[in-house]
N, CA, C and O atoms as a Tinker XYZ file with bonds, in Angstrom:
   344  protein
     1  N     39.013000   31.761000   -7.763000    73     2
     2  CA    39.387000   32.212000   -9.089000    64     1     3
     3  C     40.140000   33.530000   -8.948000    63     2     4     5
     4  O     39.654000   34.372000   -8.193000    81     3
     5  N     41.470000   33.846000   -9.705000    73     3     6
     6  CA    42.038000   34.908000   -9.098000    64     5     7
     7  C     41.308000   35.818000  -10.261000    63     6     8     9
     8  O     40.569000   35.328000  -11.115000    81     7
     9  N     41.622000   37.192000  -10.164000    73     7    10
    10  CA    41.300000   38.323000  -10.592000    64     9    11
    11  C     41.855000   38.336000  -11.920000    63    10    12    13
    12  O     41.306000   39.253000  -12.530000    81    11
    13  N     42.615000   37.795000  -12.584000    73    11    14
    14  CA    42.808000   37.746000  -14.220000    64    13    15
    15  C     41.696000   36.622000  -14.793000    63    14    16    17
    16  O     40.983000   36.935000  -15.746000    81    15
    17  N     41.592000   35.406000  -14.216000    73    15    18
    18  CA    40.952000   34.931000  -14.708000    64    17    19
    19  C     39.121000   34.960000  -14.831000    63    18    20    21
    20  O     38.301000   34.359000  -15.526000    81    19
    21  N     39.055000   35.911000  -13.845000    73    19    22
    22  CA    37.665000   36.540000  -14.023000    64    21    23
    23  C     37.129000   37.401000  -14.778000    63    22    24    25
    24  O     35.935000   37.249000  -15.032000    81    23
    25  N     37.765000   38.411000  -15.284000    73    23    26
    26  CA    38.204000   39.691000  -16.230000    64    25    27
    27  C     38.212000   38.735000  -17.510000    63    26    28    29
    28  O     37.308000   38.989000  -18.306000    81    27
    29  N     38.898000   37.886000  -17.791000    73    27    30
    30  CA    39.030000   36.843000  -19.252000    64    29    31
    31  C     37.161000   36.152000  -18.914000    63    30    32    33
    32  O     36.216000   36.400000  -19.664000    81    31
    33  N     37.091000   35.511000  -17.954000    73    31    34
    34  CA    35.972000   34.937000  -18.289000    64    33    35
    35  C     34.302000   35.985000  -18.334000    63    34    36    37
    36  O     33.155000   35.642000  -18.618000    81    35
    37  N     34.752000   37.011000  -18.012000    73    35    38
    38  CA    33.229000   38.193000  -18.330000    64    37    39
    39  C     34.015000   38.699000  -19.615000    63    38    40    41
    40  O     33.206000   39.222000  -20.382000    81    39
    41  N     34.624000   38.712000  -19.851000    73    39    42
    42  CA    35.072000   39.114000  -21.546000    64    41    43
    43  C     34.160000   37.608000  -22.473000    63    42    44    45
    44  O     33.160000   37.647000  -23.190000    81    43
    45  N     34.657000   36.926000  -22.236000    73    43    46
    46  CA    34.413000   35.899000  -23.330000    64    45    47
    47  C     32.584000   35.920000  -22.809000    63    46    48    49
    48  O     31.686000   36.088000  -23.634000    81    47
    49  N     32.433000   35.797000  -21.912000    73    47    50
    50  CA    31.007000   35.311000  -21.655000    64    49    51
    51  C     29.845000   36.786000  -21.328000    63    50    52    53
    52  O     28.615000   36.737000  -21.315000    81    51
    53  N     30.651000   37.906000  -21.113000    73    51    54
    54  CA    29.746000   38.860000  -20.290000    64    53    55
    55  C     28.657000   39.188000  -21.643000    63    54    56    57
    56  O     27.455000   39.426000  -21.523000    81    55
    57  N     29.107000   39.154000  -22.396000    73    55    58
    58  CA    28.744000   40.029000  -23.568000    64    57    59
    59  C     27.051000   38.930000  -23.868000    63    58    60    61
    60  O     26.002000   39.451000  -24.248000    81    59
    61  N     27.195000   37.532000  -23.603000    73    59    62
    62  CA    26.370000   36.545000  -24.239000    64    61    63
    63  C     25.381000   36.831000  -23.065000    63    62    64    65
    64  O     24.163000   36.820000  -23.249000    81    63
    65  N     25.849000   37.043000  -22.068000    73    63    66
    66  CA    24.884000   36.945000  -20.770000    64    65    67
    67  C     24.025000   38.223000  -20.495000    63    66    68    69
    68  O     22.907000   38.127000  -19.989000    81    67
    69  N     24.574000   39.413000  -20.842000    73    67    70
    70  CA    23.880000   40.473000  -20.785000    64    69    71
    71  C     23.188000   41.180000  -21.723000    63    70    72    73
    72  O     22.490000   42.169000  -21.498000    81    71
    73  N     23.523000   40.321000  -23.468000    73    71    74
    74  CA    22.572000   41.380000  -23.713000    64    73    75
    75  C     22.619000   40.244000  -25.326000    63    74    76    77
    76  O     23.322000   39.240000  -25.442000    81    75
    77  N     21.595000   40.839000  -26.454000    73    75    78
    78  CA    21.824000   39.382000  -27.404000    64    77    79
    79  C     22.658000   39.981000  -28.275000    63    78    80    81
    80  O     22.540000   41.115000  -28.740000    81    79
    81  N     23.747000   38.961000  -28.544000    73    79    82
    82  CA    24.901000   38.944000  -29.562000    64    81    83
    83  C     24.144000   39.241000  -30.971000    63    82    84    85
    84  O     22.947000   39.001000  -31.130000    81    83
    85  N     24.947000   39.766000  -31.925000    73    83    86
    86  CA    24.742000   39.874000  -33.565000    64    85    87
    87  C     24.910000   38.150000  -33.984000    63    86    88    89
    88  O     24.211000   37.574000  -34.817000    81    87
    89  N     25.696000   37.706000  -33.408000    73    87    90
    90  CA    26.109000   36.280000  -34.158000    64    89    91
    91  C     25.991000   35.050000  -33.053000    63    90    92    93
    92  O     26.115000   35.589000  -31.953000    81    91
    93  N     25.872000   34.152000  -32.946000    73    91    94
    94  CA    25.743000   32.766000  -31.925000    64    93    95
    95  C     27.240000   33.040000  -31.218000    63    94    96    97
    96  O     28.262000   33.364000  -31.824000    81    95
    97  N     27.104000   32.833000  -29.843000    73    95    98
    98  CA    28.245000   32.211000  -29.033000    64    97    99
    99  C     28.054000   31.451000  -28.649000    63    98   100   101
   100  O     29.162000   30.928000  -28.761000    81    99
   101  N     27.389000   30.638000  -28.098000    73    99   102
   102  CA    26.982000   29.457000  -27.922000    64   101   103
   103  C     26.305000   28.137000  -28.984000    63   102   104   105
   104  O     25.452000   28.589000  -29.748000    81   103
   105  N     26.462000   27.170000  -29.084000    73   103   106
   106  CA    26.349000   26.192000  -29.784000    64   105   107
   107  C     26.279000   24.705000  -29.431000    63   106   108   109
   108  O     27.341000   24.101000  -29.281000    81   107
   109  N     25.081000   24.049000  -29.283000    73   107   110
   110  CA    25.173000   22.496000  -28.914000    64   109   111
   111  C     24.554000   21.834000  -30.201000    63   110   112   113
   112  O     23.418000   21.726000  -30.663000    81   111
   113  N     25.879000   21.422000  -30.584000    73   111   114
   114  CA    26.060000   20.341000  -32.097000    64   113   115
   115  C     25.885000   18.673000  -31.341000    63   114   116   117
   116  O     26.612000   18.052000  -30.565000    81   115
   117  N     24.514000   18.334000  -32.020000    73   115   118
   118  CA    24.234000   16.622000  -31.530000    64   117   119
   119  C     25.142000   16.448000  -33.075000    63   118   120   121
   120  O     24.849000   17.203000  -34.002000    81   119
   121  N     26.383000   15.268000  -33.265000    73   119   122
   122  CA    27.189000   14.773000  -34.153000    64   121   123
   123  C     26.545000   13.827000  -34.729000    63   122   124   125
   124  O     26.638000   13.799000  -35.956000    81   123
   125  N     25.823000   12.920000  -34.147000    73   123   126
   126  CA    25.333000   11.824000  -34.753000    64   125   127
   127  C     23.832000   11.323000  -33.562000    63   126   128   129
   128  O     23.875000   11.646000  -32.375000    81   127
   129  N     22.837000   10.666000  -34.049000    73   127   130
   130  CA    22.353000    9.828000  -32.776000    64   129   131
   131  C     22.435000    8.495000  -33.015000    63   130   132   133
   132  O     21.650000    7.698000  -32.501000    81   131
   133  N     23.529000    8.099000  -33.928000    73   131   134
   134  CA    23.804000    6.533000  -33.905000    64   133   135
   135  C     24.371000    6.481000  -32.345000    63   134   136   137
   136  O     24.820000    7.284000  -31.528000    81   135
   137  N     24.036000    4.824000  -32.428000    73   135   138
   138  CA    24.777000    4.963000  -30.760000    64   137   139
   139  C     24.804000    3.287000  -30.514000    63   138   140   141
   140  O     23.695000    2.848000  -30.818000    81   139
   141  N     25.467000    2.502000  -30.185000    73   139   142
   142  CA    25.953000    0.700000  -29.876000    64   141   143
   143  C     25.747000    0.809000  -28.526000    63   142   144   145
   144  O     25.809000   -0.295000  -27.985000    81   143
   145  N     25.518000    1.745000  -27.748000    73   143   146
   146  CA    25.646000    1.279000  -26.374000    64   145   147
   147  C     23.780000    1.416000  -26.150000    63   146   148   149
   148  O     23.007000    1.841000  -27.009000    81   147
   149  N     23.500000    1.053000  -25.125000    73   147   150
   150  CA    22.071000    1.593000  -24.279000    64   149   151
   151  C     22.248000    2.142000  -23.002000    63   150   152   153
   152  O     21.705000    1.647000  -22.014000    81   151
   153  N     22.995000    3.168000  -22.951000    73   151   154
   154  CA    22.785000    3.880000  -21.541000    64   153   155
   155  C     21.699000    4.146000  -21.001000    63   154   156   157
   156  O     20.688000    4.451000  -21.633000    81   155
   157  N     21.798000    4.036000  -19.387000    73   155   158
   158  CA    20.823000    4.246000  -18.784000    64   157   159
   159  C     20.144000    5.890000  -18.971000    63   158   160   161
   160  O     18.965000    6.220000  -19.098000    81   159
   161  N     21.399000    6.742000  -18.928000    73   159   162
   162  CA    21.159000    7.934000  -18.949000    64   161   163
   163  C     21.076000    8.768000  -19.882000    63   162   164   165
   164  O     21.148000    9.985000  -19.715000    81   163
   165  N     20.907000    8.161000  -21.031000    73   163   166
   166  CA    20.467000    8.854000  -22.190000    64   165   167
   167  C     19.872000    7.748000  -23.319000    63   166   168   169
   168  O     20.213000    6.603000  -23.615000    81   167
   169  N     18.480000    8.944000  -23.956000    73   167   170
   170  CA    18.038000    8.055000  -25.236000    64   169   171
   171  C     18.188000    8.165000  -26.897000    63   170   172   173
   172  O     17.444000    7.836000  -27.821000    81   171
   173  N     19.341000    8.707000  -26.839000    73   171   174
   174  CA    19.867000    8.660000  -28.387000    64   173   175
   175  C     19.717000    7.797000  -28.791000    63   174   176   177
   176  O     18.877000    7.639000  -29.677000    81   175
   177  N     20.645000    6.607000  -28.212000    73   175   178
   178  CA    20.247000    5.198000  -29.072000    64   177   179
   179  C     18.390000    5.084000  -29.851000    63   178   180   181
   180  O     17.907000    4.886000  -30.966000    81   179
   181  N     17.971000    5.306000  -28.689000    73   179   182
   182  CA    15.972000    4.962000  -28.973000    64   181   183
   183  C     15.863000    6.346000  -30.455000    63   182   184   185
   184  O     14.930000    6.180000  -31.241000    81   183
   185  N     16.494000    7.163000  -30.622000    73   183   186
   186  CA    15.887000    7.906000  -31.444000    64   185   187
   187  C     16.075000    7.583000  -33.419000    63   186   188   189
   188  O     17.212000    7.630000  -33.887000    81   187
   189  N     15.500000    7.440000  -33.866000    73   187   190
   190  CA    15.652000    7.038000  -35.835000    64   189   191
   191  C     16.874000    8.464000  -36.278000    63   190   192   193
   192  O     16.617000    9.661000  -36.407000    81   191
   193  N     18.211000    7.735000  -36.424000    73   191   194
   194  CA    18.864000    8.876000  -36.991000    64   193   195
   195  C     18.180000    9.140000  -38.394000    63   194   196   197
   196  O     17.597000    8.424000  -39.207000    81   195
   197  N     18.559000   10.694000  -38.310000    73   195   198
   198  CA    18.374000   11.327000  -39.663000    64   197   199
   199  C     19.208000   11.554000  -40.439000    63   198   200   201
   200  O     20.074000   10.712000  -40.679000    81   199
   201  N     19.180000   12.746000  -41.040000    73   199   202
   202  CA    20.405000   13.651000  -41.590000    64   201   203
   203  C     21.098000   14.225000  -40.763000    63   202   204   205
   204  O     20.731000   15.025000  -39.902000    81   203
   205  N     22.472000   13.715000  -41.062000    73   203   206
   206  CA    23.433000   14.173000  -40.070000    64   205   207
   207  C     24.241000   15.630000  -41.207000    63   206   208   209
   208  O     24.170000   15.761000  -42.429000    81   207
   209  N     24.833000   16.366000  -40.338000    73   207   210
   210  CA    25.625000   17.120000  -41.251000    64   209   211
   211  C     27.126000   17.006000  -41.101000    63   210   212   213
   212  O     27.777000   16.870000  -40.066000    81   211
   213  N     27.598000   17.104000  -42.545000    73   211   214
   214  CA    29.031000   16.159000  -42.900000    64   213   215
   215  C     29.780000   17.156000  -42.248000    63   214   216   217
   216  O     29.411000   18.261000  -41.850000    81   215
   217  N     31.321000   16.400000  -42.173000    73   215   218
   218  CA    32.013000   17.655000  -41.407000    64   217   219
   219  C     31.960000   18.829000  -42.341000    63   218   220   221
   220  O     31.616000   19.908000  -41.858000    81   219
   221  N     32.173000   18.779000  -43.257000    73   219   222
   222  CA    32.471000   20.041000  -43.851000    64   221   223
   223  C     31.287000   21.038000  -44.055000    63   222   224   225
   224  O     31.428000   22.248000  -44.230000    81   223
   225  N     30.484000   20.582000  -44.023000    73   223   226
   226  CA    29.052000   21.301000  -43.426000    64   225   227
   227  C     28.657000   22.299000  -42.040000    63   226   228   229
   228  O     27.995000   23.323000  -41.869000    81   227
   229  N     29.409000   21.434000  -41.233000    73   227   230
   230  CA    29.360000   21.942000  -39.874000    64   229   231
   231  C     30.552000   22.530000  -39.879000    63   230   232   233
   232  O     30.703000   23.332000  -38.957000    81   231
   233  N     31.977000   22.326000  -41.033000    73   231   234
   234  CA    32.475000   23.724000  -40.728000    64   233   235
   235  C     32.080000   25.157000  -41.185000    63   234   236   237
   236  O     32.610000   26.197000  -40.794000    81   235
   237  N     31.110000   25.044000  -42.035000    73   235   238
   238  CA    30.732000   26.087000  -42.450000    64   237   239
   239  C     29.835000   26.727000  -41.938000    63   238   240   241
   240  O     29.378000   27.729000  -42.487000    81   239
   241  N     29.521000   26.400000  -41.100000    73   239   242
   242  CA    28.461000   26.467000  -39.853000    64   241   243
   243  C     29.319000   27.311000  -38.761000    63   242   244   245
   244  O     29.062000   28.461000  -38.407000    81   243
   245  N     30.498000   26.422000  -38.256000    73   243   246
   246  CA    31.499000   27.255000  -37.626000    64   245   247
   247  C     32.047000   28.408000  -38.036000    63   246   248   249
   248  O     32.519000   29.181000  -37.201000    81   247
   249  N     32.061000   28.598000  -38.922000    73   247   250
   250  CA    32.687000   29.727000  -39.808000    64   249   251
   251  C     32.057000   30.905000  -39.628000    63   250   252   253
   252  O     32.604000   31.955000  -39.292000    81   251
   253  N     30.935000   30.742000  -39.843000    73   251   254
   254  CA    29.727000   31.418000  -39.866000    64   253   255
   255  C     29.608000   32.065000  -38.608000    63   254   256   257
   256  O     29.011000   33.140000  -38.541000    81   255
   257  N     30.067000   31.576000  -37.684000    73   255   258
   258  CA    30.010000   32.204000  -35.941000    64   257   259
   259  C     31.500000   32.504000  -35.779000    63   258   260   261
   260  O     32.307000   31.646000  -35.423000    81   259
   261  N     31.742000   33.463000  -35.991000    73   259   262
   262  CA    33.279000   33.963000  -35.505000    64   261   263
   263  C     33.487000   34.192000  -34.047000    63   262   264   265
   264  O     34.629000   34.035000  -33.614000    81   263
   265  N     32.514000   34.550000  -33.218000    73   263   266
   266  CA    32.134000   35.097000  -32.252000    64   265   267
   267  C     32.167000   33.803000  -30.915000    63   266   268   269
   268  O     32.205000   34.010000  -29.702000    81   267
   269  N     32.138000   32.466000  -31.640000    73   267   270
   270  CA    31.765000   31.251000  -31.036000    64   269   271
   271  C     32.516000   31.049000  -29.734000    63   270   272   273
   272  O     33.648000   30.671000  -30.037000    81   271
   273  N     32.398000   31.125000  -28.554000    73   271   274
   274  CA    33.105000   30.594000  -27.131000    64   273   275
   275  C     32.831000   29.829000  -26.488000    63   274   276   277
   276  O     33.504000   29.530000  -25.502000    81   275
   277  N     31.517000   29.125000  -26.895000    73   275   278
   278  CA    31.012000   27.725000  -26.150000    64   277   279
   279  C     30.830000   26.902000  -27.377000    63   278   280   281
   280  O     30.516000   27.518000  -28.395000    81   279
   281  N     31.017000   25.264000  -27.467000    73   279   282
   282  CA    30.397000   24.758000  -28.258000    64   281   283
   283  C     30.907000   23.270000  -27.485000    63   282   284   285
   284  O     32.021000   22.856000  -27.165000    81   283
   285  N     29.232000   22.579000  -27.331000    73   283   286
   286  CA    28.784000   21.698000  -26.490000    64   285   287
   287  C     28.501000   20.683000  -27.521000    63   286   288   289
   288  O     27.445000   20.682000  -28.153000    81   287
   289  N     29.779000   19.509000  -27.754000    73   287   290
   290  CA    29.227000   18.404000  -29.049000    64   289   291
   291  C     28.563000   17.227000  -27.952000    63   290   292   293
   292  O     28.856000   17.020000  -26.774000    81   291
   293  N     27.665000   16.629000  -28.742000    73   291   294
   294  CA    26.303000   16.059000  -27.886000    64   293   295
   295  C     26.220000   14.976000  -29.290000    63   294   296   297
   296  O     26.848000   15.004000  -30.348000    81   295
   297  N     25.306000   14.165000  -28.853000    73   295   298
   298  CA    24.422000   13.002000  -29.592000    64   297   299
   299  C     24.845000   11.825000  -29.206000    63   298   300   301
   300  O     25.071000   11.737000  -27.999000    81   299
   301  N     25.073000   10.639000  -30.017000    73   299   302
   302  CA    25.437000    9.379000  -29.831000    64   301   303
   303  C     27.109000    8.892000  -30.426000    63   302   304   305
   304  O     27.870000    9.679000  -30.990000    81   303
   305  N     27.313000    7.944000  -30.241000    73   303   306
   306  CA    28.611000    8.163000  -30.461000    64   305   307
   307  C     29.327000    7.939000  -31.997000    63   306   308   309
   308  O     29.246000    7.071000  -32.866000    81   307
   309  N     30.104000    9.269000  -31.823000    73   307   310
   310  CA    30.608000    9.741000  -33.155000    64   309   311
   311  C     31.795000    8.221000  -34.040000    63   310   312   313
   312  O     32.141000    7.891000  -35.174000    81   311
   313  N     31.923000    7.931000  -33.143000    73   311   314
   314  CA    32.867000    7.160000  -34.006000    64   313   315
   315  C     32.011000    5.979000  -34.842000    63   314   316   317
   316  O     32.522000    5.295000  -35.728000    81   315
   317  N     30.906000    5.890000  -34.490000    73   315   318
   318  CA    29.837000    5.259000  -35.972000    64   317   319
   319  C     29.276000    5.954000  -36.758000    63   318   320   321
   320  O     28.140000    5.774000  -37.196000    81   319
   321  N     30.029000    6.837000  -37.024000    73   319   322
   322  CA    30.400000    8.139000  -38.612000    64   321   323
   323  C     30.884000    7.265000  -39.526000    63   322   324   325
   324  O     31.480000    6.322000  -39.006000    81   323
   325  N     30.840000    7.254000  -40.582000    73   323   326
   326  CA    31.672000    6.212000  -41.716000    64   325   327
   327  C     32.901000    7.993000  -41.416000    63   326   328   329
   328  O     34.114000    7.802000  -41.330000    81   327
   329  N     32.434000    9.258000  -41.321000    73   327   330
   330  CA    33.164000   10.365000  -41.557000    64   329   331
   331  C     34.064000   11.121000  -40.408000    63   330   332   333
   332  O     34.364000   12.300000  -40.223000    81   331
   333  N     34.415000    9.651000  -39.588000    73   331   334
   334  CA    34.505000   10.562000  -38.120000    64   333   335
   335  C     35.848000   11.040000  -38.216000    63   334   336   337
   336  O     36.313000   11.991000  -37.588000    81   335
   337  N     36.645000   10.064000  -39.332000    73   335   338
   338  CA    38.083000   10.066000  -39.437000    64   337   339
   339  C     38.230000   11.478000  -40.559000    63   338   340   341
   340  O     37.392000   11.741000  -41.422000    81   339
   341  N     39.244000   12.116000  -40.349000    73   339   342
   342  CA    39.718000   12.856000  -41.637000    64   341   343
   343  C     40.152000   11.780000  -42.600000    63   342   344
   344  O     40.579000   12.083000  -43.714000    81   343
């Protein structure tokens, strides 16, 4: 890793790692736990979806974290959203 790109990555990350932020930088959004497949390696499918939150929900969620530099989308697969489409 050369020497600019290390300087950028303890900027974005040093701050989360050393000491606790005012606001979330980090974020793992499960989208849905609907899921058509049965992977071996995960049990979303096995879990009773609930309440999911609509997009515009979770942008306000985003909003809310200005600060945000990680965000890890997780669950089952999104495209059995009736909302996945704009």
């Amino acid at each position: 890793m050369n020497p600019r790109s290390m300087v950028r990555l303890l900027r974005a990350f040093g701050p989360v790692w050393l000491r606790r932020p005012n606001t979330p930088r980090r974020a793992v959004v499960a989208l849905t736990r609907r899921c058509n497949c049965r992977c071996a390696h995960c049990s979303s499918w096995a879990m009773e979806p609930g309440d999911e939150l609509t997009p515009e929900e979770l942008g306000r969620v985003f909003v809310a974290m200005p600060r945000l530099v990680w965000l890890d989308l997780t669950g089952g697969e999104p495209c059995s959203r009736a909302d996945w489409l704009p």
